[in-house]
mmCIF file of the N, C-alpha and C atoms, coordinates in Angstrom:
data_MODEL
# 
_entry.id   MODEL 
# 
loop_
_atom_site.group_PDB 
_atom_site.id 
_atom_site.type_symbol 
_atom_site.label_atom_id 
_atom_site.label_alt_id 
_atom_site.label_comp_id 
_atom_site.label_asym_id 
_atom_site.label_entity_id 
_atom_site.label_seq_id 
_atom_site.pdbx_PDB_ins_code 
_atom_site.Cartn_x 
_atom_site.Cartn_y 
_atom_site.Cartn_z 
_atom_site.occupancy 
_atom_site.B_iso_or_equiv 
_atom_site.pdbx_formal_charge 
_atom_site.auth_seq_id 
_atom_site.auth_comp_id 
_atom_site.auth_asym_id 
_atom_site.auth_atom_id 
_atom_site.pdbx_PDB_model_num 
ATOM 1   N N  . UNK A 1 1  ? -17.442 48.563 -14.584 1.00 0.00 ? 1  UNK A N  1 
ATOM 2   C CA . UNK A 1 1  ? -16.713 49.637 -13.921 1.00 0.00 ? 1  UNK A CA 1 
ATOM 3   C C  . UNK A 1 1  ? -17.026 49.603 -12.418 1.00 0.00 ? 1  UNK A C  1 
ATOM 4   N N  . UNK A 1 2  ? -15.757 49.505 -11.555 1.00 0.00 ? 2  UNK A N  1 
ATOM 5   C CA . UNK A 1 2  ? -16.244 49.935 -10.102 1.00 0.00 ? 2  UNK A CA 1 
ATOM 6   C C  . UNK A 1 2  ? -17.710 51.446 -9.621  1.00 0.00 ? 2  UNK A C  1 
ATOM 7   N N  . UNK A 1 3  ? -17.559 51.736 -9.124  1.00 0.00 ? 3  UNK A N  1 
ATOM 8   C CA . UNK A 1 3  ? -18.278 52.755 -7.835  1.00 0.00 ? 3  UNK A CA 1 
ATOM 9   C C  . UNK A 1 3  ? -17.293 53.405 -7.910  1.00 0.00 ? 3  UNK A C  1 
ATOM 10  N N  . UNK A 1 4  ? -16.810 53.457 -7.205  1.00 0.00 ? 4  UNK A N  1 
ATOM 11  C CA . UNK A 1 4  ? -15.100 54.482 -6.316  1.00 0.00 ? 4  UNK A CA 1 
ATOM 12  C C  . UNK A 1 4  ? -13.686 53.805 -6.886  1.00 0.00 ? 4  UNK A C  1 
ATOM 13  N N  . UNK A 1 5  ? -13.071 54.890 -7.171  1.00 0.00 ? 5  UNK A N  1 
ATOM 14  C CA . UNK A 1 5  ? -11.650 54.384 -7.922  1.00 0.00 ? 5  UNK A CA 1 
ATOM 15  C C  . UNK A 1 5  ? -10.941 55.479 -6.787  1.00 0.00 ? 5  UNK A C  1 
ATOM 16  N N  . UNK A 1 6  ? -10.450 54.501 -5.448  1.00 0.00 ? 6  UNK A N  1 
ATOM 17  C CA . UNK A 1 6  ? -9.301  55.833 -5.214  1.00 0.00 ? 6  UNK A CA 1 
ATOM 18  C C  . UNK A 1 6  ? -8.292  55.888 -5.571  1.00 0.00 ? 6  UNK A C  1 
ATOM 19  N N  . UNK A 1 7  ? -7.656  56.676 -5.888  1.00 0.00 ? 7  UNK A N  1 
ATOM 20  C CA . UNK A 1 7  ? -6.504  57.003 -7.104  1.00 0.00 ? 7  UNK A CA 1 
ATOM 21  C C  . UNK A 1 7  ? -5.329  57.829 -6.604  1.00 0.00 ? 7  UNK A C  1 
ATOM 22  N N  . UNK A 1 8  ? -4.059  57.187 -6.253  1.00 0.00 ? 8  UNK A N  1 
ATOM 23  C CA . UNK A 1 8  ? -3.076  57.873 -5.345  1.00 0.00 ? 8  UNK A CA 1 
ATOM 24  C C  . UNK A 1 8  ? -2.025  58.611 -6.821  1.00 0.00 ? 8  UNK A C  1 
ATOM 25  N N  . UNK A 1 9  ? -1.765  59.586 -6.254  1.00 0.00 ? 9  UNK A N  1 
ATOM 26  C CA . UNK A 1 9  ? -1.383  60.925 -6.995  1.00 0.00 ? 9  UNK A CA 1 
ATOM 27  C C  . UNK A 1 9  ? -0.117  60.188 -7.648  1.00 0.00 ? 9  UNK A C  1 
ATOM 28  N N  . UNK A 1 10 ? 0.708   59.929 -6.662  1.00 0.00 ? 10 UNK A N  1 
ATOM 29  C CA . UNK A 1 10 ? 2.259   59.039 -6.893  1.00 0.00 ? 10 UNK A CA 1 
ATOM 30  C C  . UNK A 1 10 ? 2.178   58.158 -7.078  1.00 0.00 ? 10 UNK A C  1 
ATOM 31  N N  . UNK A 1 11 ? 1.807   56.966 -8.092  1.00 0.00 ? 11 UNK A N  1 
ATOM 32  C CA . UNK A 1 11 ? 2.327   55.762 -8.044  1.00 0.00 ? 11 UNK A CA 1 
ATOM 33  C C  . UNK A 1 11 ? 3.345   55.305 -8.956  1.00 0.00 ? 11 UNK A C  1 
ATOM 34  N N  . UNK A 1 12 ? 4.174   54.368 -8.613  1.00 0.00 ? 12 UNK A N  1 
ATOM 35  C CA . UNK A 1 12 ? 4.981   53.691 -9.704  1.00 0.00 ? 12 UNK A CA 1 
ATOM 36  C C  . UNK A 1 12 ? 4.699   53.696 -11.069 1.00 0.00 ? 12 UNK A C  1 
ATOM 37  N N  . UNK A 1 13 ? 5.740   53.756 -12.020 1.00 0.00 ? 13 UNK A N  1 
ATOM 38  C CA . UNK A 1 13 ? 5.231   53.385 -13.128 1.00 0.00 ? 13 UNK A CA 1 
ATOM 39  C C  . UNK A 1 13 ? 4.105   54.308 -13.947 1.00 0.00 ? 13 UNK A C  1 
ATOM 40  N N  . UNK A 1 14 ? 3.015   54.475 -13.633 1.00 0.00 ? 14 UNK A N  1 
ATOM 41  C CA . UNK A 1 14 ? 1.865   55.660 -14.188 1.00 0.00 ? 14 UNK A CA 1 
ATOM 42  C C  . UNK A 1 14 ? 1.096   56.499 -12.651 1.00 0.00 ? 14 UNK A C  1 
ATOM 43  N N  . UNK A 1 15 ? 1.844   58.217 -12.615 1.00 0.00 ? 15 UNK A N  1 
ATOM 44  C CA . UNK A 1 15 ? 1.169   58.598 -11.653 1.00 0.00 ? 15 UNK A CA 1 
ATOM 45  C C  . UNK A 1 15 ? -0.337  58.477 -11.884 1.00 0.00 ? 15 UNK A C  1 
ATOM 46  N N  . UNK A 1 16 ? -0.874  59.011 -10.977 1.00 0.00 ? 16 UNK A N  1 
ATOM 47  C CA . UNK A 1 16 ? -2.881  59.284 -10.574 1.00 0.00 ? 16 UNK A CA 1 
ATOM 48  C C  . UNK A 1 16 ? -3.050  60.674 -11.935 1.00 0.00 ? 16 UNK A C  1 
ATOM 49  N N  . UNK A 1 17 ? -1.909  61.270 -12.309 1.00 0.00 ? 17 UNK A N  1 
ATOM 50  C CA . UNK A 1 17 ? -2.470  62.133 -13.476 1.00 0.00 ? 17 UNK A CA 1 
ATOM 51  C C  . UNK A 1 17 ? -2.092  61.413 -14.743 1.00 0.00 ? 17 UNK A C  1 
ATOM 52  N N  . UNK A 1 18 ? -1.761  60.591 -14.920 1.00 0.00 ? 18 UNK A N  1 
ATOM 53  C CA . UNK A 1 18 ? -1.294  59.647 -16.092 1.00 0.00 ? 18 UNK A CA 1 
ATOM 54  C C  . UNK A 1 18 ? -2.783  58.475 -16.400 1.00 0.00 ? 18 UNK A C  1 
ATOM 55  N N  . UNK A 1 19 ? -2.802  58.146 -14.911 1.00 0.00 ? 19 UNK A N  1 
ATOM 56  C CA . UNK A 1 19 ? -3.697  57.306 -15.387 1.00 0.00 ? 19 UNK A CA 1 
ATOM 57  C C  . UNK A 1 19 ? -5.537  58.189 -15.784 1.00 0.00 ? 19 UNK A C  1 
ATOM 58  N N  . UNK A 1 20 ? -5.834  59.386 -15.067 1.00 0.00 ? 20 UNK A N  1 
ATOM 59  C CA . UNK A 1 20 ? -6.626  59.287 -15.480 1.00 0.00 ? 20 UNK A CA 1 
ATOM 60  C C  . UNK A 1 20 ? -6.733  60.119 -17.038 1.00 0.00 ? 20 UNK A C  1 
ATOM 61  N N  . UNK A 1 21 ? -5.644  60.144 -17.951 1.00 0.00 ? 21 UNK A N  1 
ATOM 62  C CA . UNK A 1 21 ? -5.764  60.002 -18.887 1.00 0.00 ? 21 UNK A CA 1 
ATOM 63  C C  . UNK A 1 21 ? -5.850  59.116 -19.985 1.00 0.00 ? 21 UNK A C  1 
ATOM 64  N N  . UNK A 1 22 ? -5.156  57.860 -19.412 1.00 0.00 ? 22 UNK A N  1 
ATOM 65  C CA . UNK A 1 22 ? -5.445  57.203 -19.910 1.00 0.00 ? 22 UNK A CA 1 
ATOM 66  C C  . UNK A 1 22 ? -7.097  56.274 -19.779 1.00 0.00 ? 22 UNK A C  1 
ATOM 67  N N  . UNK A 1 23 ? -7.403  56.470 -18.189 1.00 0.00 ? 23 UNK A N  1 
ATOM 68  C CA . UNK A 1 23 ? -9.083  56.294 -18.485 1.00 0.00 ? 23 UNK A CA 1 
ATOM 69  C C  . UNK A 1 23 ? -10.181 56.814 -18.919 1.00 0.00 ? 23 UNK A C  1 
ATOM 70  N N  . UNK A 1 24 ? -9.985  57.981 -19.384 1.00 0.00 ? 24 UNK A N  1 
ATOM 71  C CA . UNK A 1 24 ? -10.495 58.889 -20.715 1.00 0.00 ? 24 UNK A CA 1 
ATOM 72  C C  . UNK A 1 24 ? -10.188 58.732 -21.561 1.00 0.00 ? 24 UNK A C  1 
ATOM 73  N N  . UNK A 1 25 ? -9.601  57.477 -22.235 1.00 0.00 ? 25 UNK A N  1 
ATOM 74  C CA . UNK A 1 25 ? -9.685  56.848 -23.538 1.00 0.00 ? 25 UNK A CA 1 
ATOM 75  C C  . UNK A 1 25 ? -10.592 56.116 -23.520 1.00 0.00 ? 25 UNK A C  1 
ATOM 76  N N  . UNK A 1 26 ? -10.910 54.906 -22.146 1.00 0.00 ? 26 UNK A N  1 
ATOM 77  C CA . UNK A 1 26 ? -11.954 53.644 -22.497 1.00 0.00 ? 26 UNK A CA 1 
ATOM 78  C C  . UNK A 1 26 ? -13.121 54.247 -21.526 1.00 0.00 ? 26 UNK A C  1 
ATOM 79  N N  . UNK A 1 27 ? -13.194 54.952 -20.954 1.00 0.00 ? 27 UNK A N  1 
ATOM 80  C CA . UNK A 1 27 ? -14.749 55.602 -20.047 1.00 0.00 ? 27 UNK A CA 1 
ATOM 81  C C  . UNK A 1 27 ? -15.665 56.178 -20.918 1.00 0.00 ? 27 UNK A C  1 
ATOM 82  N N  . UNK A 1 28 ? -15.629 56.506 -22.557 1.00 0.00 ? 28 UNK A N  1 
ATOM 83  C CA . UNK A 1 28 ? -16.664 57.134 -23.053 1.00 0.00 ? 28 UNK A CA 1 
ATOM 84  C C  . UNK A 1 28 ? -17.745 56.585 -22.680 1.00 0.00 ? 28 UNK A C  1 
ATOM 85  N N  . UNK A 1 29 ? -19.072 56.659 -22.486 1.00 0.00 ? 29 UNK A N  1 
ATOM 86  C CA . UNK A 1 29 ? -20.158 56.571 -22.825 1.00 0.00 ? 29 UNK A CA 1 
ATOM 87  C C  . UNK A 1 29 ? -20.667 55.539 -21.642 1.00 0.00 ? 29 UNK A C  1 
ATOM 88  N N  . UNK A 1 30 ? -19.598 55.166 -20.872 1.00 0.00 ? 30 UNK A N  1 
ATOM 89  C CA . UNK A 1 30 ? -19.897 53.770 -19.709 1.00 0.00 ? 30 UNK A CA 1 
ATOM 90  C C  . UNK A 1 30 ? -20.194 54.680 -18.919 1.00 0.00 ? 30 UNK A C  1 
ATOM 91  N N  . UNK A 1 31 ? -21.113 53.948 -17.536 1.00 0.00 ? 31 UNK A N  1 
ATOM 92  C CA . UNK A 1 31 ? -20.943 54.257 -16.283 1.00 0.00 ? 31 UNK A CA 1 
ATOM 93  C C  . UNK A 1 31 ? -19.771 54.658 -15.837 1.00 0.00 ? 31 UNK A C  1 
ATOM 94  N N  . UNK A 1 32 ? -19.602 56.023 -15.349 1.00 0.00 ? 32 UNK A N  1 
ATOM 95  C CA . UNK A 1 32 ? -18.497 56.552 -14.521 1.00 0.00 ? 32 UNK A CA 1 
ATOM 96  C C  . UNK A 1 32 ? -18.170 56.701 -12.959 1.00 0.00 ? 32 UNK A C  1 
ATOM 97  N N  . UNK A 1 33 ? -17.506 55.903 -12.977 1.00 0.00 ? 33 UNK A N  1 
ATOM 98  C CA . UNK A 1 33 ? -17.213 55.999 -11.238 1.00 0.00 ? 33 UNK A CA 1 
ATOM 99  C C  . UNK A 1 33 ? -16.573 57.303 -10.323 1.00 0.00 ? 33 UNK A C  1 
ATOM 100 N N  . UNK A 1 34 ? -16.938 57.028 -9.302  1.00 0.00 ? 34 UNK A N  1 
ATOM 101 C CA . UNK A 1 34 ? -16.274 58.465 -8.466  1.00 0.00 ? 34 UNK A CA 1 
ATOM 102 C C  . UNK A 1 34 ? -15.010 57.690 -8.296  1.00 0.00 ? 34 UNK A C  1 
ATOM 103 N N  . UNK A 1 35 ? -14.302 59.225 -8.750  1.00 0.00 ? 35 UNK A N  1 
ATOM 104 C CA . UNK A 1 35 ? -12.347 59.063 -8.685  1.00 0.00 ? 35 UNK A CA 1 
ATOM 105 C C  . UNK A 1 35 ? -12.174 59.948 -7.796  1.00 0.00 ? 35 UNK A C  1 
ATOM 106 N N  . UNK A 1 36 ? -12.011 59.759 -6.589  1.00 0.00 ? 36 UNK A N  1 
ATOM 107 C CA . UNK A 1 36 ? -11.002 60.278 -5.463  1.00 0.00 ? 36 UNK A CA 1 
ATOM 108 C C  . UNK A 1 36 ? -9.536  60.329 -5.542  1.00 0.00 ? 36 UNK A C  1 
ATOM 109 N N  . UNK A 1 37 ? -8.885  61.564 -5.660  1.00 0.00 ? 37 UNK A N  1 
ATOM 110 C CA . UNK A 1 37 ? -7.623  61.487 -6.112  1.00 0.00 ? 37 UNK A CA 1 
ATOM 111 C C  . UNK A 1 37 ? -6.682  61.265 -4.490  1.00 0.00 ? 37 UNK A C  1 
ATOM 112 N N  . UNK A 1 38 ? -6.096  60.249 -4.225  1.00 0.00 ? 38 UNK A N  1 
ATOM 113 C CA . UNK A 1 38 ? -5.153  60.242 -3.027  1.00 0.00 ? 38 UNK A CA 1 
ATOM 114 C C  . UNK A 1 38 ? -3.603  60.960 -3.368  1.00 0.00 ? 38 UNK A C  1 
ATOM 115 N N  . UNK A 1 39 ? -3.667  62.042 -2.295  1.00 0.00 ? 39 UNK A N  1 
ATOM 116 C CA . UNK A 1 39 ? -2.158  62.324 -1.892  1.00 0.00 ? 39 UNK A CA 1 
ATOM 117 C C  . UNK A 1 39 ? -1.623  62.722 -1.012  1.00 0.00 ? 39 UNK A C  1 
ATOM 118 N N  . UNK A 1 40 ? -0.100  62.884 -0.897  1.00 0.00 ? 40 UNK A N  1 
ATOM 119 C CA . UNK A 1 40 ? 0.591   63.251 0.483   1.00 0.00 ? 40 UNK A CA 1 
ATOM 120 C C  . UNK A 1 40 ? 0.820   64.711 0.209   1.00 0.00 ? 40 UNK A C  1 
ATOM 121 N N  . UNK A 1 41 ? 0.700   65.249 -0.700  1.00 0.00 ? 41 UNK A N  1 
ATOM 122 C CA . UNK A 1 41 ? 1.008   66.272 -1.422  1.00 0.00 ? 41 UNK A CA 1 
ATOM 123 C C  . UNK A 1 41 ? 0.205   67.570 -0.493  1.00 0.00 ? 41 UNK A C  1 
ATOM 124 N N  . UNK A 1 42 ? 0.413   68.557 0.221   1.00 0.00 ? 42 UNK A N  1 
ATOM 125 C CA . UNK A 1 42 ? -0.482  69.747 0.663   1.00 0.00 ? 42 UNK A CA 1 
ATOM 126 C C  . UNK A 1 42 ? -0.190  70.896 -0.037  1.00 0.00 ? 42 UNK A C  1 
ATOM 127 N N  . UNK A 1 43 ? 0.149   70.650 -1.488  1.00 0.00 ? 43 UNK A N  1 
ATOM 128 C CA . UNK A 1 43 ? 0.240   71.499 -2.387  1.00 0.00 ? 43 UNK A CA 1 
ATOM 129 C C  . UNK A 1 43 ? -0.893  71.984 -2.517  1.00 0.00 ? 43 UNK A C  1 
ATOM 130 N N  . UNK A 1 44 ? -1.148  73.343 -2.994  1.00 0.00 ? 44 UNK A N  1 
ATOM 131 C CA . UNK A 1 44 ? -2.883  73.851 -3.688  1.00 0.00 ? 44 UNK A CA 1 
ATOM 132 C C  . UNK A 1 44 ? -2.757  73.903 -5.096  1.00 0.00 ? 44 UNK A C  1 
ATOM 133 N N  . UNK A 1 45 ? -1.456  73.736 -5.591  1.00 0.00 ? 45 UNK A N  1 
ATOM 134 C CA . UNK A 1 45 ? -1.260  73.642 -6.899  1.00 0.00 ? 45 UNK A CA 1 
ATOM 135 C C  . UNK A 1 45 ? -2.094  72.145 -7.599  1.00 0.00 ? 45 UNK A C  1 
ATOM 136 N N  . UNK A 1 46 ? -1.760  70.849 -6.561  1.00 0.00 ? 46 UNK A N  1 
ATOM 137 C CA . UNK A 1 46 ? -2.353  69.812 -6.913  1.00 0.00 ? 46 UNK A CA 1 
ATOM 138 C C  . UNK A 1 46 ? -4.020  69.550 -6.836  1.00 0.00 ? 46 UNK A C  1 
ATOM 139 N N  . UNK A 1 47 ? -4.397  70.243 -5.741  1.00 0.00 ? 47 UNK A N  1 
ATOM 140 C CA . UNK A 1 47 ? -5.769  70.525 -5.144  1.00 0.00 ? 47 UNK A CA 1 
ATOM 141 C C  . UNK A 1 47 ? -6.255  71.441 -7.052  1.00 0.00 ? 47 UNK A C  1 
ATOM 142 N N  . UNK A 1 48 ? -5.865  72.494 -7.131  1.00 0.00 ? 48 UNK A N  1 
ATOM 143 C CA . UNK A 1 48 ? -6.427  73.052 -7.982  1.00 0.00 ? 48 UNK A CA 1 
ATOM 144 C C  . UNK A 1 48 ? -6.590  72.723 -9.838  1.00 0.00 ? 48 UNK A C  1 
ATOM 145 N N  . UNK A 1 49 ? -5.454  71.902 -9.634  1.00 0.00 ? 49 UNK A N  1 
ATOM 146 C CA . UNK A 1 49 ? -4.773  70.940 -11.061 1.00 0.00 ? 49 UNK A CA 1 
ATOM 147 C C  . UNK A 1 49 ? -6.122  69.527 -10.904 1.00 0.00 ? 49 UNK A C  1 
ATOM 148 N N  . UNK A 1 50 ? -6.506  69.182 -9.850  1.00 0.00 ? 50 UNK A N  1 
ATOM 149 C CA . UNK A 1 50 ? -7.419  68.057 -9.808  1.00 0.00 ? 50 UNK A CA 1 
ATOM 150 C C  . UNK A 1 50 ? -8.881  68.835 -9.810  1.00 0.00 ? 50 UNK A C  1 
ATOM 151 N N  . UNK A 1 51 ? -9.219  69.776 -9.478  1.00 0.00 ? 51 UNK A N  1 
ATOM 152 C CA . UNK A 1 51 ? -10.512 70.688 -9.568  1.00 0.00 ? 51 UNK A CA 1 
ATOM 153 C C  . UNK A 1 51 ? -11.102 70.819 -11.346 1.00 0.00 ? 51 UNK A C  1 
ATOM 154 N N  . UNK A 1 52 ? -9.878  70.924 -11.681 1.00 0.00 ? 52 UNK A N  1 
ATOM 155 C CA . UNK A 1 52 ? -9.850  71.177 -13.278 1.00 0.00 ? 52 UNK A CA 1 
ATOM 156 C C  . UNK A 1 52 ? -10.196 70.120 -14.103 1.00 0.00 ? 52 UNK A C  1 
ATOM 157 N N  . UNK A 1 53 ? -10.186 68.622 -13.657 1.00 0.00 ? 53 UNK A N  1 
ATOM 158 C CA . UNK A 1 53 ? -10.738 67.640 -14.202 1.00 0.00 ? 53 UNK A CA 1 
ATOM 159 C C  . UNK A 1 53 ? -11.740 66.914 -13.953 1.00 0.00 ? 53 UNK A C  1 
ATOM 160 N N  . UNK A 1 54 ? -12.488 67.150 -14.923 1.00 0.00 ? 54 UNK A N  1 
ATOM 161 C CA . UNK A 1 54 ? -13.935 67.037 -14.239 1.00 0.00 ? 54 UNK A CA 1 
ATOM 162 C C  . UNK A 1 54 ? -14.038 65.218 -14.294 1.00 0.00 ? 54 UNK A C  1 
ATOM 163 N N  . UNK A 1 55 ? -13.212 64.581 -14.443 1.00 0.00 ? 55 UNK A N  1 
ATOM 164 C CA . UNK A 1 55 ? -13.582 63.086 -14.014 1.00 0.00 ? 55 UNK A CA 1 
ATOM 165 C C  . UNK A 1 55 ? -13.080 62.773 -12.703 1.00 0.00 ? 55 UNK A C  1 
ATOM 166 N N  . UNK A 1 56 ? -12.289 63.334 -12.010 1.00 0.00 ? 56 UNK A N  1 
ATOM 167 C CA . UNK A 1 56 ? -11.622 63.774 -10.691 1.00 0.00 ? 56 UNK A CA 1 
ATOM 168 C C  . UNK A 1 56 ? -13.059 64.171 -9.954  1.00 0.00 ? 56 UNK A C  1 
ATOM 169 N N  . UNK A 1 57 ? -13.775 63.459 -8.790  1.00 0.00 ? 57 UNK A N  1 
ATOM 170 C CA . UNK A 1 57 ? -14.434 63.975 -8.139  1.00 0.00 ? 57 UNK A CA 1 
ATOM 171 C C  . UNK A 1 57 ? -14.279 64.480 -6.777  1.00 0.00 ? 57 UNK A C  1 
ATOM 172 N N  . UNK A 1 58 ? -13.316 64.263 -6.346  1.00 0.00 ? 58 UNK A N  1 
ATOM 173 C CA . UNK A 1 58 ? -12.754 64.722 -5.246  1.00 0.00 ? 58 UNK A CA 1 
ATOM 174 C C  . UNK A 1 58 ? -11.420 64.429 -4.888  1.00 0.00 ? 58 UNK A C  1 
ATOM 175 N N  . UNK A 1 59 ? -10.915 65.181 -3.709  1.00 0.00 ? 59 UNK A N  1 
ATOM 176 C CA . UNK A 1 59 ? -9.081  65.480 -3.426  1.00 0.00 ? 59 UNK A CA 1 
ATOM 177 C C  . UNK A 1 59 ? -8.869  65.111 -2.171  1.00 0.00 ? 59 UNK A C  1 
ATOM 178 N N  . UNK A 1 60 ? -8.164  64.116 -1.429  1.00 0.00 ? 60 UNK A N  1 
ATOM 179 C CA . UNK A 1 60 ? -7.883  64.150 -0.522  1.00 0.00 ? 60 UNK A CA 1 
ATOM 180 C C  . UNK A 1 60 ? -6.377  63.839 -0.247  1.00 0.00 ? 60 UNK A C  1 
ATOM 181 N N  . UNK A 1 61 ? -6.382  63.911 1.035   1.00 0.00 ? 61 UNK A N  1 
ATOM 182 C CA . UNK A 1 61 ? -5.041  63.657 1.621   1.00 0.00 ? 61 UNK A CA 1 
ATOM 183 C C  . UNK A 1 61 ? -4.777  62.439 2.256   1.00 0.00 ? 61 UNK A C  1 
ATOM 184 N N  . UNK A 1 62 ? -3.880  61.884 1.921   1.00 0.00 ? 62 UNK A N  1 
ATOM 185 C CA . UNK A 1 62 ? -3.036  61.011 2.625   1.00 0.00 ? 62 UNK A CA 1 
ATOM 186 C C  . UNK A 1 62 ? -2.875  60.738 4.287   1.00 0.00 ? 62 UNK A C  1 
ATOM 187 N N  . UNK A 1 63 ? -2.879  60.034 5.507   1.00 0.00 ? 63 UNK A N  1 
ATOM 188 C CA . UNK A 1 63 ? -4.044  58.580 5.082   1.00 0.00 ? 63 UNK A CA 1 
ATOM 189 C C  . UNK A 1 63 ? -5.451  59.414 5.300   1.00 0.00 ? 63 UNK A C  1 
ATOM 190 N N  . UNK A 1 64 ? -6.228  58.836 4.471   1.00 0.00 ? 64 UNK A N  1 
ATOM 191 C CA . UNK A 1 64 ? -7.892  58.836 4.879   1.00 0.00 ? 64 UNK A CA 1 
ATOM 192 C C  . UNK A 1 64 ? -8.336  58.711 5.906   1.00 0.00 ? 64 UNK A C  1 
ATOM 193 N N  . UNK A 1 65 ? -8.847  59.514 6.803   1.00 0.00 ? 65 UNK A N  1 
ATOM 194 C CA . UNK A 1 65 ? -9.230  58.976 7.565   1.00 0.00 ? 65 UNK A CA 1 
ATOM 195 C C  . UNK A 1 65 ? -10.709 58.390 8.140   1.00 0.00 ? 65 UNK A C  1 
ATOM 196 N N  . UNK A 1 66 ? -10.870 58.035 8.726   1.00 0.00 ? 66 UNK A N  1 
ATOM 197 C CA . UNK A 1 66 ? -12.418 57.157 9.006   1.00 0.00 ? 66 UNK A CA 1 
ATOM 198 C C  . UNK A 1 66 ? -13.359 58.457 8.958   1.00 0.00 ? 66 UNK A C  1 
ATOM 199 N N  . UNK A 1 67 ? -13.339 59.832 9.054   1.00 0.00 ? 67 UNK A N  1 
ATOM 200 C CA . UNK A 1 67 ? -14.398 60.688 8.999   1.00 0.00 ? 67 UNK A CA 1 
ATOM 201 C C  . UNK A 1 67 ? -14.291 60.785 7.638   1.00 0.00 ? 67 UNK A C  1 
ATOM 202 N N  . UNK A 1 68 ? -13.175 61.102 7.156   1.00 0.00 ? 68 UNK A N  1 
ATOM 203 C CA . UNK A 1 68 ? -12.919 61.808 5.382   1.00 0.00 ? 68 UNK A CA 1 
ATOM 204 C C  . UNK A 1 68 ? -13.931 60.523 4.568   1.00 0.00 ? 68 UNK A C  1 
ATOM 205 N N  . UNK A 1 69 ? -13.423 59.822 4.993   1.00 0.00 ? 69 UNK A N  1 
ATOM 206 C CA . UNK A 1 69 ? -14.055 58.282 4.298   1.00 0.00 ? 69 UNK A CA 1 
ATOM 207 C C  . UNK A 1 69 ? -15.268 57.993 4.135   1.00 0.00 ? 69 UNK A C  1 
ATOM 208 N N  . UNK A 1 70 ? -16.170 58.616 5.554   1.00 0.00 ? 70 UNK A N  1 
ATOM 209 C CA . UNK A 1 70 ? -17.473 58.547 5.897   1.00 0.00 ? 70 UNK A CA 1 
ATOM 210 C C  . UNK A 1 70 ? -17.999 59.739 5.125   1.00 0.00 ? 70 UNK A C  1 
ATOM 211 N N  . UNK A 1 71 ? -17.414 61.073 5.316   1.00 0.00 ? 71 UNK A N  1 
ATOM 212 C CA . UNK A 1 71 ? -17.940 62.037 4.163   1.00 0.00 ? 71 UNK A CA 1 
ATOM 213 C C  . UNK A 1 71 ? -18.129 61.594 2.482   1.00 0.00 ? 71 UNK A C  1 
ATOM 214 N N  . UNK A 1 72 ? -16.891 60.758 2.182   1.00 0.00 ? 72 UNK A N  1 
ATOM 215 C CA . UNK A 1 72 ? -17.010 60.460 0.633   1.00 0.00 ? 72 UNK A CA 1 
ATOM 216 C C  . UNK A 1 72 ? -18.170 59.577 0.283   1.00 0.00 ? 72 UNK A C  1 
ATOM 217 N N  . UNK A 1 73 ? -18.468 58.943 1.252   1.00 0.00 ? 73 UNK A N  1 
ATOM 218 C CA . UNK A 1 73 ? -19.911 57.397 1.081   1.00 0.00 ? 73 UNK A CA 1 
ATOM 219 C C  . UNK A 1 73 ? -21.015 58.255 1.035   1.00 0.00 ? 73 UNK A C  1 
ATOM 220 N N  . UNK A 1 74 ? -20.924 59.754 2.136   1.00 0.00 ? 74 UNK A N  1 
ATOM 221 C CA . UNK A 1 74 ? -22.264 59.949 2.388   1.00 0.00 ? 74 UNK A CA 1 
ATOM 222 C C  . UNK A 1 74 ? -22.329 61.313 1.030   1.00 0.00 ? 74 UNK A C  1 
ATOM 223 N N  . UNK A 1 75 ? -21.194 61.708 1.008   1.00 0.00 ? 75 UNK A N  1 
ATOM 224 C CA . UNK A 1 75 ? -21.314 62.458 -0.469  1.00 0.00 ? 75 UNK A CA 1 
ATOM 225 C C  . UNK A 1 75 ? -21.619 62.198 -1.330  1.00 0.00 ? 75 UNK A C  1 
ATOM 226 N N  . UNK A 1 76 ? -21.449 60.856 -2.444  1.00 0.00 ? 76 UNK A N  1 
ATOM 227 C CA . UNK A 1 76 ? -21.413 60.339 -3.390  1.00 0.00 ? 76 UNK A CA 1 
ATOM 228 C C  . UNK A 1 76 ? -22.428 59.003 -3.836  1.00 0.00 ? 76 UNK A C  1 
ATOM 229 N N  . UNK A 1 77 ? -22.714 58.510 -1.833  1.00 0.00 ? 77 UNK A N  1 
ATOM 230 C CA . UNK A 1 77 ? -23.657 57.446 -2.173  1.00 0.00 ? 77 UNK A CA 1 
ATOM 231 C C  . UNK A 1 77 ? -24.518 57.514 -1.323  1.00 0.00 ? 77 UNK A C  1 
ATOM 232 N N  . UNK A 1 78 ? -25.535 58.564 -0.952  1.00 0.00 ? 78 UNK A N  1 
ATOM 233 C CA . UNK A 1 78 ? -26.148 58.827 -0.314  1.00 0.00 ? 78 UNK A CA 1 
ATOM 234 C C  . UNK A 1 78 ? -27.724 57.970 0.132   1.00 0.00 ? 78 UNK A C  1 
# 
């Protein structure tokens, strides 16, 4: 398993809430990586819909930027 899975809200084919259901089929019992959910979205509906899943470790917005980025390393991999 990676470290960091960033995970964009919209993608083709299986959104960022599709897939992380489907990676709560094969993540039992493995090492779990931090899932940063990416979006363009400044909904609080999405902010609060990603709070609610606790394999979701954090929410950001669309692009990342070099501070947001530097907070997530020093948050998560301190």
């Amino acid at each position: 398993m990676p470290d960091i899975i960033f995970l964009d809200a919209n993608m083709p084919k299986m959104n960022g809430w599709e897939f992380v259901e489907e990676y709560k089929k094969i993540a039992s019992g493995k090492q779990k990586p931090v899932i940063i959910m990416l979006t363009t979205s400044l909904s609080p509906i999405d902010k609060e819909r990603a709070a609610k899943v606790p394999e979701i470790s954090g929410f950001e917005t669309k692009p990342l930027s070099d501070q947001s980025f530097e907070k997530i390393l020093t948050t998560y991999f301190p």
